[in-house]
C-alpha positions as CSV (number, residue, x, y, z in Angstrom):
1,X,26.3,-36.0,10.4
2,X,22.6,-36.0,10.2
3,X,20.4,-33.1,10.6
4,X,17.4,-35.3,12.1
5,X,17.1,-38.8,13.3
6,X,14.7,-41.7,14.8
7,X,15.6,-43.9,17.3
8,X,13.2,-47.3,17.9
9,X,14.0,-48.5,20.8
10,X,11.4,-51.4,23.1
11,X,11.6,-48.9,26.5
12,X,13.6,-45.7,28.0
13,X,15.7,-47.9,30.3
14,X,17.4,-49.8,26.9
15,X,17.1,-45.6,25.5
16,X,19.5,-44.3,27.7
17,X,22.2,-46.8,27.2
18,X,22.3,-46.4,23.5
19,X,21.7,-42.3,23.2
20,X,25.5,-41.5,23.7
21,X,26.2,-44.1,20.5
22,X,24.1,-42.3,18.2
23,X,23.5,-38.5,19.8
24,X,26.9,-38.2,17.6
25,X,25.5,-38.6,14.7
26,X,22.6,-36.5,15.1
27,X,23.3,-32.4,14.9
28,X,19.7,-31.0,15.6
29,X,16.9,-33.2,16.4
30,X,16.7,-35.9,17.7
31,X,13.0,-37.7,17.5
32,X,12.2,-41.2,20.0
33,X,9.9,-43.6,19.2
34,X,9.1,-46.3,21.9
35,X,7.7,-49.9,20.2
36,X,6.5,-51.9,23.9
37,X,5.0,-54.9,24.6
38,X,1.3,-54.0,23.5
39,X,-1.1,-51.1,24.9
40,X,-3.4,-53.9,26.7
41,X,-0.3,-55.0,29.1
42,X,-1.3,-53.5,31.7
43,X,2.5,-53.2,32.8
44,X,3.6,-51.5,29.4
45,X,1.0,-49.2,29.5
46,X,2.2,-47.8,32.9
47,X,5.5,-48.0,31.2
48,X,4.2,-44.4,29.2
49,X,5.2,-42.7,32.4
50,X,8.7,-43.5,31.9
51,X,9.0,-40.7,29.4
52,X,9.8,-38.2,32.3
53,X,12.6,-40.7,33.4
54,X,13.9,-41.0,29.6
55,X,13.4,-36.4,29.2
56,X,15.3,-36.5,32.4
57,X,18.1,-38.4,31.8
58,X,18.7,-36.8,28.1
59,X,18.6,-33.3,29.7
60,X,22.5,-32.5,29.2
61,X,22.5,-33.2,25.4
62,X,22.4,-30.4,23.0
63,X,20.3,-32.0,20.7
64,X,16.4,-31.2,20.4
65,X,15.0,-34.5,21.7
66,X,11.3,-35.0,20.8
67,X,10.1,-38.5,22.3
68,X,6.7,-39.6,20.2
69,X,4.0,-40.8,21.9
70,X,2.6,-43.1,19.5
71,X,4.0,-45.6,20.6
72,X,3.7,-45.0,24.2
73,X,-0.1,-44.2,23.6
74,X,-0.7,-47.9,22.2
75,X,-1.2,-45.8,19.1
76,X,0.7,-48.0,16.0
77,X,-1.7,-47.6,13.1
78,X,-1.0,-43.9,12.8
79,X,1.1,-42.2,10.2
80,X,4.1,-41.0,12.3
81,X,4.2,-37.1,11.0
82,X,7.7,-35.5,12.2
83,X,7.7,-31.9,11.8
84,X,11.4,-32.3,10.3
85,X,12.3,-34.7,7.6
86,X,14.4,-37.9,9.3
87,X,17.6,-38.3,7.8
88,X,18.6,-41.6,9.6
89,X,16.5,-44.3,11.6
90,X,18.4,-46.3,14.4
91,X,17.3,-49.3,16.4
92,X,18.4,-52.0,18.7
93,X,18.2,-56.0,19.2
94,X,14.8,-55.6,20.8
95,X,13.2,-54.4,18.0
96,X,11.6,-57.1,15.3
97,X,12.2,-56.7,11.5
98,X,8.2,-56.6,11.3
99,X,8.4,-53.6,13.7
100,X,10.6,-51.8,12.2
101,X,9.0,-52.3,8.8
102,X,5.6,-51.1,10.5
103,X,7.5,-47.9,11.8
104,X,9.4,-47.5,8.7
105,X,6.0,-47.4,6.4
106,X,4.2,-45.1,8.4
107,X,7.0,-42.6,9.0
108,X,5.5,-39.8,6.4
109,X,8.5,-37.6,6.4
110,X,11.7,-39.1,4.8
111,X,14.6,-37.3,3.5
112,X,15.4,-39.2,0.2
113,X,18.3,-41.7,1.1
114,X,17.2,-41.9,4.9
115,X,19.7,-44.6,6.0
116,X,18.8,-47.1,8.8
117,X,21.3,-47.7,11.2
118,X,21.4,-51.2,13.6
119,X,22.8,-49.8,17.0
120,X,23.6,-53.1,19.3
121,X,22.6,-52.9,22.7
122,X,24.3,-54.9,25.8
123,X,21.4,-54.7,27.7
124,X,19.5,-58.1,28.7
125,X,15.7,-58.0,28.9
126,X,14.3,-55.5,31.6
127,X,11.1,-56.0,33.8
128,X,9.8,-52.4,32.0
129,X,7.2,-52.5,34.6
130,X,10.4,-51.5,37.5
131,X,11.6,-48.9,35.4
132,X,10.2,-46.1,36.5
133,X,8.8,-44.6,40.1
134,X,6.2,-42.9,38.2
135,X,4.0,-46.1,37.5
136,X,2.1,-45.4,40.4
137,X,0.0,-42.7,38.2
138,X,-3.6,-43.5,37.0
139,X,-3.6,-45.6,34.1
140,X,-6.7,-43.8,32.6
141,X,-6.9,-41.5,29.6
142,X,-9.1,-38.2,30.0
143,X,-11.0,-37.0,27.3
144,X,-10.8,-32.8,27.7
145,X,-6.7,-32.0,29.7
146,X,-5.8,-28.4,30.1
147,X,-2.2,-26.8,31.8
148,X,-0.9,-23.5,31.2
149,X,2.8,-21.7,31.7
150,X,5.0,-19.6,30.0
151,X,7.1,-21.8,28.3
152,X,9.8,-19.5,27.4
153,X,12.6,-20.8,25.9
154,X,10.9,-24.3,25.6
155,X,13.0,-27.0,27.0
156,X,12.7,-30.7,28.4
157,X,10.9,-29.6,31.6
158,X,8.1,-28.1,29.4
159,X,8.7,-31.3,27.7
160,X,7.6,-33.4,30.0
161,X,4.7,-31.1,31.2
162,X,3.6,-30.7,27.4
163,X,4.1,-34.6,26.6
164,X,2.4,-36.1,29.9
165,X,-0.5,-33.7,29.5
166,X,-1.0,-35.0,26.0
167,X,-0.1,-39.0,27.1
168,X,-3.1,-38.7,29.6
169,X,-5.4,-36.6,26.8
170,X,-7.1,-39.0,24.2
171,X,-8.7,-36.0,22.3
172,X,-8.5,-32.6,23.5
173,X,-5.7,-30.9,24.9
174,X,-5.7,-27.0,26.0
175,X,-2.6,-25.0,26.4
176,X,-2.8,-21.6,28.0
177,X,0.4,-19.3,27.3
178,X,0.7,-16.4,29.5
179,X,1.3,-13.1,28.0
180,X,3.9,-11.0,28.4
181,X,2.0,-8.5,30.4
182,X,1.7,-10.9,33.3
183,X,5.2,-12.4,33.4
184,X,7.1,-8.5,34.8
185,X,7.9,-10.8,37.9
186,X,10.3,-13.2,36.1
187,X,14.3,-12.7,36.1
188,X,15.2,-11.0,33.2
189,X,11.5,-10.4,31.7
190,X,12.4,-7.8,29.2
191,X,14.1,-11.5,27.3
192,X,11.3,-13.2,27.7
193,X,10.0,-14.5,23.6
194,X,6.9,-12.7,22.8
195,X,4.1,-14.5,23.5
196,X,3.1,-15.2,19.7
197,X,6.9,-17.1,19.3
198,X,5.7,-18.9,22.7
199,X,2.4,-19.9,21.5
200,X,4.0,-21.5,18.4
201,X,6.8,-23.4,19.9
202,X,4.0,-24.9,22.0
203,X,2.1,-26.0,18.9
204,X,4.8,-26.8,16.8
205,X,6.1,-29.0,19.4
206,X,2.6,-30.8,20.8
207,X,1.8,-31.3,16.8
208,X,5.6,-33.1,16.2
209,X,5.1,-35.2,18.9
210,X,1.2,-36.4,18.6
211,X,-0.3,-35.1,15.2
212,X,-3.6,-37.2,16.8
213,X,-5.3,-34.8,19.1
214,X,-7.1,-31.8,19.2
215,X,-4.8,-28.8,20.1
216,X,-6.3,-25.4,21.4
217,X,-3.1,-22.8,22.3
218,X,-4.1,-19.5,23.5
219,X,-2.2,-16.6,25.2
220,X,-3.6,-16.1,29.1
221,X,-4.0,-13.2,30.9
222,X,-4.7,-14.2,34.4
223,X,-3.6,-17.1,36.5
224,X,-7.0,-19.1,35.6
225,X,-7.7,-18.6,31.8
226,X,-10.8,-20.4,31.2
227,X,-10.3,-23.5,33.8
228,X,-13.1,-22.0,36.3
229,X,-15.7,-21.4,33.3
230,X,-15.1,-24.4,31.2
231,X,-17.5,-27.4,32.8
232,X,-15.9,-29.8,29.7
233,X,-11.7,-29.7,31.5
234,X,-11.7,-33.0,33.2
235,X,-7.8,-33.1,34.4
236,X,-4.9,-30.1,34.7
237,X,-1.1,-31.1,34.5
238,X,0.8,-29.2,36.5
239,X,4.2,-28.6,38.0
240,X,5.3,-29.3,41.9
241,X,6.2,-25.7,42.6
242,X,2.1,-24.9,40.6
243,X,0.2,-27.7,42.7
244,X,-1.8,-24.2,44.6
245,X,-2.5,-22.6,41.4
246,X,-4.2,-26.3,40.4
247,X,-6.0,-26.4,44.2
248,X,-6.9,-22.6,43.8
249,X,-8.7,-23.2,40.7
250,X,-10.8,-26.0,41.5
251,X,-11.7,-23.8,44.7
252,X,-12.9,-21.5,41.9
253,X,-14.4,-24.1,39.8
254,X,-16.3,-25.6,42.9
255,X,-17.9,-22.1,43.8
256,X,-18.6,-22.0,40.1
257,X,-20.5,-25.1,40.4
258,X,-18.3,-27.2,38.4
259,X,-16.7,-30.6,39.1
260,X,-13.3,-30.0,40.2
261,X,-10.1,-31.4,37.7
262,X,-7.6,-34.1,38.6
263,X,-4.8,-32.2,39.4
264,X,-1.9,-34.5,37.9
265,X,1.7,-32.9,39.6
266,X,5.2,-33.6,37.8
267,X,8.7,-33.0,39.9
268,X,10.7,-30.2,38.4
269,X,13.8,-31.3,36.4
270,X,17.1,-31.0,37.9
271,X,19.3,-28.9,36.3
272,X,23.1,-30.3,34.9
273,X,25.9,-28.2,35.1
274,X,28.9,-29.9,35.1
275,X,29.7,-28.6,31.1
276,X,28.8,-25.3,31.1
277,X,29.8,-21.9,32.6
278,X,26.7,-20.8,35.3
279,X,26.1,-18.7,37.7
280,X,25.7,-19.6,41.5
281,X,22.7,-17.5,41.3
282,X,20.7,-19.7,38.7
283,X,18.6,-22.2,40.1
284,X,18.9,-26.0,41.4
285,X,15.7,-26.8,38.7
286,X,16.1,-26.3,34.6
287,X,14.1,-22.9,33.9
288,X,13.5,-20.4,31.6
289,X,15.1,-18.0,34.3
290,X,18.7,-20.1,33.9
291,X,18.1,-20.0,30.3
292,X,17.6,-16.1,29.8
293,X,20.5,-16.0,32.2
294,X,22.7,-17.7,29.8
295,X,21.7,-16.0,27.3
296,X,23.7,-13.1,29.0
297,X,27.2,-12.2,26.8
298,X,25.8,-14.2,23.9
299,X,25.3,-13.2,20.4
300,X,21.6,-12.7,20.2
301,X,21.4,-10.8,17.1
302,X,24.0,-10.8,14.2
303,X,25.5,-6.8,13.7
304,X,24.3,-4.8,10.7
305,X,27.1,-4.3,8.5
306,X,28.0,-1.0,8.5
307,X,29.1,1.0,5.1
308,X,29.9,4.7,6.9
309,X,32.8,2.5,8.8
310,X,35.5,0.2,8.5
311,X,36.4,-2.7,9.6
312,X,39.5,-1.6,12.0
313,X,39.3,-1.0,14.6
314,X,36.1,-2.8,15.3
315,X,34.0,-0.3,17.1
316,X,32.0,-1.7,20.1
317,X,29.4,0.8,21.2
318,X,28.7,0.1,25.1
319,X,25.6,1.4,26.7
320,X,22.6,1.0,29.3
321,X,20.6,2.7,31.7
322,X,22.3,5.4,34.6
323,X,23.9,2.9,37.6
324,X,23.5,-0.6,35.1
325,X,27.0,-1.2,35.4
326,X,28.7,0.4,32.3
327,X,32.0,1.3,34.0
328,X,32.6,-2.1,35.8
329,X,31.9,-3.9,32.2
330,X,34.2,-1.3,30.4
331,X,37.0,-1.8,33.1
332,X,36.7,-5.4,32.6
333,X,37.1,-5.2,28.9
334,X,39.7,-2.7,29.3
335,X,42.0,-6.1,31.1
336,X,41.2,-8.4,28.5
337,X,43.0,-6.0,25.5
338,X,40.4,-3.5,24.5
339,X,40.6,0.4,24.2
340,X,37.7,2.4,26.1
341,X,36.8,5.9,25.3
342,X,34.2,7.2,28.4
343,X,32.0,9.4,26.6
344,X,31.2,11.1,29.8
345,X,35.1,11.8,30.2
346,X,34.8,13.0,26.9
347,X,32.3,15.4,27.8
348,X,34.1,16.8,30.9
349,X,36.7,17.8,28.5
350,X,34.3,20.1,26.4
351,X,33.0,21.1,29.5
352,X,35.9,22.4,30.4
353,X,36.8,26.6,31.0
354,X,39.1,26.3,27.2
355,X,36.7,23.8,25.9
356,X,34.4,24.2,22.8
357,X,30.7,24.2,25.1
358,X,31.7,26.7,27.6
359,X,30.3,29.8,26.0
360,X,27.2,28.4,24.6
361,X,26.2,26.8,27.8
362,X,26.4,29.8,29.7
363,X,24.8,31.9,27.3
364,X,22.1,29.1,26.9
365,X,21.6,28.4,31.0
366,X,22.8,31.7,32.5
367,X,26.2,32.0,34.8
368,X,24.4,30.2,37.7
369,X,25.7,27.3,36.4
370,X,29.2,27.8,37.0
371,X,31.5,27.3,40.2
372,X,32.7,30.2,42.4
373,X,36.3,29.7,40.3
374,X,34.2,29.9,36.8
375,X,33.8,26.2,36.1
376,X,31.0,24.4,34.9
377,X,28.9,22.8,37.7
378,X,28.0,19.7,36.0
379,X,25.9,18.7,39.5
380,X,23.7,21.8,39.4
381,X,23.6,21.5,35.4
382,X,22.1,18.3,36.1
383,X,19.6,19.2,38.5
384,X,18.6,21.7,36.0
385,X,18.1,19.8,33.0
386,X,16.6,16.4,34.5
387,X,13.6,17.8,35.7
388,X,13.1,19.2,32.1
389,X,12.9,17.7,29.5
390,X,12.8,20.7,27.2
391,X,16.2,22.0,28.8
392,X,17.7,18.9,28.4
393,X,16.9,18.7,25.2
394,X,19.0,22.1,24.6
395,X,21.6,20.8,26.8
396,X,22.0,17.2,23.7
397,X,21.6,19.9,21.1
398,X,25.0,21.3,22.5
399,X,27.1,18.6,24.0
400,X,26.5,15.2,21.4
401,X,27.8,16.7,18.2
402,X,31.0,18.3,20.0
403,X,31.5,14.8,21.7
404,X,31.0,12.7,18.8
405,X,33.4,14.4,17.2
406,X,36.5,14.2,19.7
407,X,35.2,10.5,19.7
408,X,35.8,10.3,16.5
409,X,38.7,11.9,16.4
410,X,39.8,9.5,19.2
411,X,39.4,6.6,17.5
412,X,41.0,7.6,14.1
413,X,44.4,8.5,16.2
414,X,44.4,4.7,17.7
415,X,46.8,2.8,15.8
416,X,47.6,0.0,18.1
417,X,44.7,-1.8,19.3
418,X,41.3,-4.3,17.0
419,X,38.7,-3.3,19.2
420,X,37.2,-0.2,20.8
421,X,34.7,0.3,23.4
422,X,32.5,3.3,23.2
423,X,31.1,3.3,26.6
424,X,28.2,6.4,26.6
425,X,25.3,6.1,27.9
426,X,23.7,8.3,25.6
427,X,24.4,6.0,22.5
428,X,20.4,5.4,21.1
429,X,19.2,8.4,22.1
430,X,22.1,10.3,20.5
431,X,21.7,8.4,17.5
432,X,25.9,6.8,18.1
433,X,24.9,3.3,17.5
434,X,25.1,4.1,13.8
435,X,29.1,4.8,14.6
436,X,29.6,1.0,16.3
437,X,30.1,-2.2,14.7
438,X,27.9,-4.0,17.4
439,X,26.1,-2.6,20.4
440,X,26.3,-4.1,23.6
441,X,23.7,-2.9,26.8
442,X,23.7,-3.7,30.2
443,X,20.3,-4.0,32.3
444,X,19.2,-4.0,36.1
445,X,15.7,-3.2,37.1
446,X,14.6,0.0,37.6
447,X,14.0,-0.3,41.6
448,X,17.9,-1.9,41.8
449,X,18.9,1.3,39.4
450,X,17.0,3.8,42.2
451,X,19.1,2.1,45.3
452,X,21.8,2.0,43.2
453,X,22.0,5.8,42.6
454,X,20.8,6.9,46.3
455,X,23.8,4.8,47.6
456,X,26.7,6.0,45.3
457,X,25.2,9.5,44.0
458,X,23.4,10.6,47.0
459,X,20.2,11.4,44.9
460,X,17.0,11.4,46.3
461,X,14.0,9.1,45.2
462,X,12.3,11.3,42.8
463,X,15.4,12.5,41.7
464,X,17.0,9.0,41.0
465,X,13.4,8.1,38.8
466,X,13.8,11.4,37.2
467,X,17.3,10.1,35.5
468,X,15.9,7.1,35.0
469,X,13.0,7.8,33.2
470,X,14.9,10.2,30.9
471,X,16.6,7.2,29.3
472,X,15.3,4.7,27.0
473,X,13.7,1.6,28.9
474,X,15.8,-1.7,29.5
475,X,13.8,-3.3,26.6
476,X,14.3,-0.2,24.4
477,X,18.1,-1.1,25.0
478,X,17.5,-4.7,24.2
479,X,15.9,-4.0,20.9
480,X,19.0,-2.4,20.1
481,X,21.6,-4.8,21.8
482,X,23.7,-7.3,19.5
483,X,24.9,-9.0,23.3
484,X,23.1,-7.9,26.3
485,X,24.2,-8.1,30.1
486,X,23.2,-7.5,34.1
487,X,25.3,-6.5,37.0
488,X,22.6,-7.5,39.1
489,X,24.2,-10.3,40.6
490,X,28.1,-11.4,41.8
491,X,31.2,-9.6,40.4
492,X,31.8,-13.2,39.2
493,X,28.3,-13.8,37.4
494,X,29.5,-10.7,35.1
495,X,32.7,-11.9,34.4
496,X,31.0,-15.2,33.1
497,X,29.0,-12.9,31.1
498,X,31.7,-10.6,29.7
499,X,34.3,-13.6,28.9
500,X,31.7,-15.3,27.1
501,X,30.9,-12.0,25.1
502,X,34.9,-11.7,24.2
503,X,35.8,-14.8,23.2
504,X,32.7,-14.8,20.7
505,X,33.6,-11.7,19.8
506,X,37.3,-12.3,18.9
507,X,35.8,-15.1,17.0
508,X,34.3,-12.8,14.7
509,X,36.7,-10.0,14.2
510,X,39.0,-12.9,13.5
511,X,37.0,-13.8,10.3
512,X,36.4,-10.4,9.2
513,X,39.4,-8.7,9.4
């Protein structure tokens, strides 16, 4: 199987019935090169739109397809530079030896032995002109475009904002990223890229698929960027759900005393999810939400081999903020075959009237800390030691080495099971995760953690942020996390999560042990 390929084909109608012949034989990218009737038909030239139609259709596929827009563009005396070498060109009947030549020599980047492949199509001659219900838009080219977005996790809907923006620009084309500060809003922020990965997606992408333009990329920090100062922006690609952000800019640009843009809209991309395993809760349109939401259970960073550990059992170290959702997830894991240890359980033992912490936390926080029949009063210990950080730090100084201990000793007395879940909250902080194989976190937002905690623990508002903010943050967990998940939504939106989480996971104790 190739790594790259090139498909010629005459127009995206004849595209989409030959794509599930040779996706098969294409494992990563997948570049389209469209040879039409030429540029000065005025038909063909309308025919450019039909790349929305041909993104569209392709949207299930796994491979990265990258349509060129040389072609489209009436542009076929420029080298064709592909970001990624192509190991095999295919075309169909509609294509001319000549054209194919012409491609062939001004394809710059050829793996050595690039094989051309003849893929027959049964398709008779299409009118390309009734191929698409987007030849309706202007024919005309404009010389200064702009758009901005997030474009996190950049897939075929930022395709098809990206590539019409540039089929409409015949020299300069500015792309405003908006930084991270700006995006808190968005489902599932804290997975969001960082904005310098974003900003060279964008330009990575824009230069695979036209290496002709001028490209300025830039991080934004407001909604406008530099549309309402910049009298050279002529037109602004935008999205159906964006078409106010377009109008409330020109209202800007107008009080500015600039000419207003030409506010090209695209429809948002259905989303196809009859292969995979989604939530109810993603939405209708493909979006970076629905892809941070699969990312959910997934491997997103390979675990650092441990040398203070073997490799039985495999040691799981569960964690996350106070009300994330810990116990639900453990429980869960607990069904499919795994062994939990609660390090809070763990801790109520030590805290017990015979256990190894009694003495030292009454001689280090007094005897109002115990019950009328001398127990530890773990609610009033609480109260105590969450309002201060200084006392809480005396209270960890006590309580993490005598648990990690009868954790440890725990898990060296299970005989009979590969995989154990450590399930503390106090993992990072305690310094744990250097115990664990792979460390696995659960998020909510802070303001779902505070509702959370009034409803089950009674706590008040300032007491629920107080526990809150003695924990690390939710992307302080995330830059530890091997898998990350969120109980935010349905009991069966975590189970999606958690069953995708296991079966990887058996996957690779499988090959290590």
């Amino acid at each position: 199987m190739a790594k790259t390929g090139l498909v010629i084909c005459s127009n995206p109608v004849r595209l989409l019935r030959i794509f599930t012949q040779v996706k098969c034989d294409v494992k990563n990218t997948l570049y389209v090169h469209f040879f039409p009737n030429p540029a000065s038909d005025k038909k063909a030239l309308r025919n450019r739109y039909t790349m929305i139609d041909a993104y569209t259709n392709l949207s299930s596929t796994n491979v990265d397809v990258r349509i060129l827009l040389y072609g489209l563009k009436g542009k076929f005396d420029y080298q064709i530079a592909t970001r990624q070498p192509v190991d095999v060109i295919f075309y169909d009947n509609f294509v001319q030896s000549d054209q194919l030549d012409k491609i062939v020599s001004s394809l710059s980047n050829m793996s050595p032995g690039c094989k051309i492949v003849f893929v027959p199509s049964n398709v008779s001659s299409v009118d390309i002109s009734e191929s698409s219900k987007y030849d309706k838009l202007e024919n005309e080219f404009y010389t200064n475009v702009v758009l901005g977005g997030s474009f996190d996790r950049l897939h075929n809907g930022h395709k098809i904002l990206l590539s019409t923006a540039a089929l409409v620009c015949d020299k300069k084309l500015t792309v405003g990223v908006t930084d991270n500060s700006m995006l808190k809003s968005k489902k599932l922020w804290e997975l969001v890229e960082p904005c310098a990965k974003r900003l060279n997606k964008v330009k990575e992408f824009l230069q695979d698929i036209d290496s002709t333009l001028e490209y300025n990329i830039f991080p934004i920090y407001d909604i406008y960027g530099p549309t309402i100062h910049d009298p050279t922006f002529e037109m602004i690609v935008v999205s159906e759900e964006t078409i106010k952000g377009g109008e409330s800019i020109n209202e800007k640009r107008i009080s500015n005393g600039l000419k207003p843009l030409v506010i090209l809209p695209l429809p948002l991309l259905k989303e196809h999810k009859l292969n995979i395993d989604f939530c109810e809760e993603e939405d209708d349109k493909i979006s970076s939400s629905n892809y941070r939401m699969r990312l959910l259970g997934s491997l997103l960073k390979p675990p650092t081999p441990k040398n203070n550990i073997g490799l039985h059992p495999y040691i799981i170290g569960l964690t996350g903020g106070i009300a994330s959702g810990k116990s639900s997830i453990a429980n869960y894991l607990k069904e499919l075959g795994a062994f939990i240890i609660n390090a809070d359980l763990v801790a109520h033992t030590i805290y017990d009237i015979n256990g190894p912490a009694y003495e030292k936390l009454i001689d280090t926080f007094g005897p109002t800390i115990l019950t009328d029949n001398k127990q530890i009063n773990r609610k009033h210990l609480g109260e105590i030691v969450f309002s201060n950080k200084k006392l809480l730090n005396k209270l960890n100084e006590i309580m993490w080495p005598l648990v990690l201990q009868k954790v440890k000793t725990t898990i060296e007395s299970t005989k009979d099971h590969n995989i154990i879940v450590l399930e503390a909250a106090i993992l990072i902080k305690a310094n744990w995760h250097f115990h664990c194989h792979e460390i696995w976190v659960t998020i909510i937002p802070p303001e779902e953690a505070v509702k959370r905690l009034r409803n089950r623990n009674n706590l008040s508002e300032k007491e629920s942020l107080d526990r809150i903010s003695s924990q690390p943050s939710n992307c302080e967990y995330i830059a530890y996390g091997n898998v990350v998940f969120s109980t935010l939504w349905s009991h069966n939106c975590t189970r999606i999560q958690i069953n995708r989480a296991w079966n990887s996971l058996l996957k690779r104790v499988s090959e290590i042990q």
